[in-house]
C-alpha positions as CSV (number, residue, x, y, z in Angstrom):
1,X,11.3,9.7,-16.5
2,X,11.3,7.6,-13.7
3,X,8.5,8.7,-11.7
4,X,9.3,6.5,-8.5
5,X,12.2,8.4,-8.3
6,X,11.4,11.2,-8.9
7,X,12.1,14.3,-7.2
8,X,8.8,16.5,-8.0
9,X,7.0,17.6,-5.1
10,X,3.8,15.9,-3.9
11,X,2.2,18.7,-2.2
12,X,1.8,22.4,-4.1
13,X,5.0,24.7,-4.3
14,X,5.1,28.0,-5.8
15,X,7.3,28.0,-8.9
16,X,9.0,31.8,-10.4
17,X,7.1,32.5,-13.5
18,X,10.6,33.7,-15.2
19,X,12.0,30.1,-14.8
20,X,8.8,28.5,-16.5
21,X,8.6,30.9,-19.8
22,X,12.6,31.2,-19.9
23,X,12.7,28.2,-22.7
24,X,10.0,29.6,-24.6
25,X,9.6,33.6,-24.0
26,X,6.0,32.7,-23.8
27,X,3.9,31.4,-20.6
28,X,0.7,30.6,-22.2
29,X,3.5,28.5,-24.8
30,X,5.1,27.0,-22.1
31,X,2.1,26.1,-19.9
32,X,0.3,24.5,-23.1
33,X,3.3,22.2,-23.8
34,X,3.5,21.3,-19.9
35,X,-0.3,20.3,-19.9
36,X,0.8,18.4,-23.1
37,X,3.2,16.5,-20.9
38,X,0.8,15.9,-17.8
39,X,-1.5,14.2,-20.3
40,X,1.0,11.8,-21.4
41,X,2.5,11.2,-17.8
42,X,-1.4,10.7,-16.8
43,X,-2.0,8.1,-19.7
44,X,1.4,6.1,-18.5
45,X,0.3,6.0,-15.1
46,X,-3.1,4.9,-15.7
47,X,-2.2,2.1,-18.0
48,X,0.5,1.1,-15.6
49,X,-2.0,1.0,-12.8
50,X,-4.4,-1.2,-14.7
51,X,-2.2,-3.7,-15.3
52,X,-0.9,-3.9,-11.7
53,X,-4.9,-4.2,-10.9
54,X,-5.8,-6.6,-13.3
55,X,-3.6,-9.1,-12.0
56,X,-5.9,-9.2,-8.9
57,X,-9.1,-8.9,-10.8
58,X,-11.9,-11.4,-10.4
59,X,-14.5,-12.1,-12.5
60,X,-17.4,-13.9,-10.8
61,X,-21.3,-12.8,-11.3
62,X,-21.8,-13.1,-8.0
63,X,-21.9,-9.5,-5.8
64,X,-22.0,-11.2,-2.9
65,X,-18.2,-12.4,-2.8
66,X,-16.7,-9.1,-2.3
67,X,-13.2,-9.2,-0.3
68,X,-10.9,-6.9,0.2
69,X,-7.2,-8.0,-0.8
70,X,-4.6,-6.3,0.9
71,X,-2.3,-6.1,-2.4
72,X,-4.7,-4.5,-4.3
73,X,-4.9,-1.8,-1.8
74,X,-0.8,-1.3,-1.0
75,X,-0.7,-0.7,-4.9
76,X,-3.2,1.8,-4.8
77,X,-2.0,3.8,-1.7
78,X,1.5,3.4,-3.6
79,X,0.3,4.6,-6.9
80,X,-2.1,8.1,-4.9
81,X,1.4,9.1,-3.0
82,X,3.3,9.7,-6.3
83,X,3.3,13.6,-7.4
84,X,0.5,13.9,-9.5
85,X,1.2,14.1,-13.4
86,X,1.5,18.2,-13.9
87,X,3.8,18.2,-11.2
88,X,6.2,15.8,-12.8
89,X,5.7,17.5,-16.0
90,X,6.8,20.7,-14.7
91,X,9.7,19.3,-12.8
92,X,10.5,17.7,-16.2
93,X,10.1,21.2,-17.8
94,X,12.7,22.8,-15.5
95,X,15.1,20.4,-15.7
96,X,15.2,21.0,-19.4
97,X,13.7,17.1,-20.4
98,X,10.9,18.2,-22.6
99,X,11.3,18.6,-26.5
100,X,9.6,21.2,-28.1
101,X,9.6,23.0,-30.8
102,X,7.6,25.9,-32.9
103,X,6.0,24.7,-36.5
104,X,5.0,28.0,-36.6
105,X,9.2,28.5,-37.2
106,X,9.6,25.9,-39.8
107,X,6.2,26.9,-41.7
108,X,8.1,30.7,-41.8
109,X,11.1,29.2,-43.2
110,X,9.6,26.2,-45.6
């Protein structure tokens, strides 16, 4: 998912409970494999922020050489106005973009 472009809202929206446990009958199913998503989204974002920072990353002993560069801080401000990661997980969830399935199902028919 491209989460630039994403279409998720930033701020907190109230969602019908029918439309999240449609896919799975199950809301306690379906909110455990959204968290599972939000994790993932969280991990991507992360790493992809500490690369972006790590280019401006100095490494001198000295704590008395602290300056503030304005490219660092544009990619941070950039990076906290993105929805956060559960709410990109559950727009990914009701757009139908999340594979999931029951072992419980397969176990049942192995």
């Amino acid at each position: 998912m491209d989460i630039k472009n994403s279409d998720a809202p930033v701020t907190t929206t109230t969602i019908d409970k029918n439309l999240i446990d449609a896919p799975t009958d199950n809301i306690y199913e379906a909110i455990s494999i959204i968290s599972k998503r939000a994790g993932q989204i969280n991990g991507d974002i992360k790493k992809e922020l500490l690369e972006k920072l790590d280019e401006f990353a100095t490494y001198n002993d000295s704590l008395e050489e602290i300056f503030e560069n304005k490219e660092q801080i544009e990619v941070s401000k950039f990076y906290e106005r993105l929805p956060k990661p559960h709410a990109l997980a559950v727009q990914e969830w009701l757009e139908g973009k999340i594979y999931h399935r029951n072992t419980k199902d397969e176990e049942l028919e192995g």
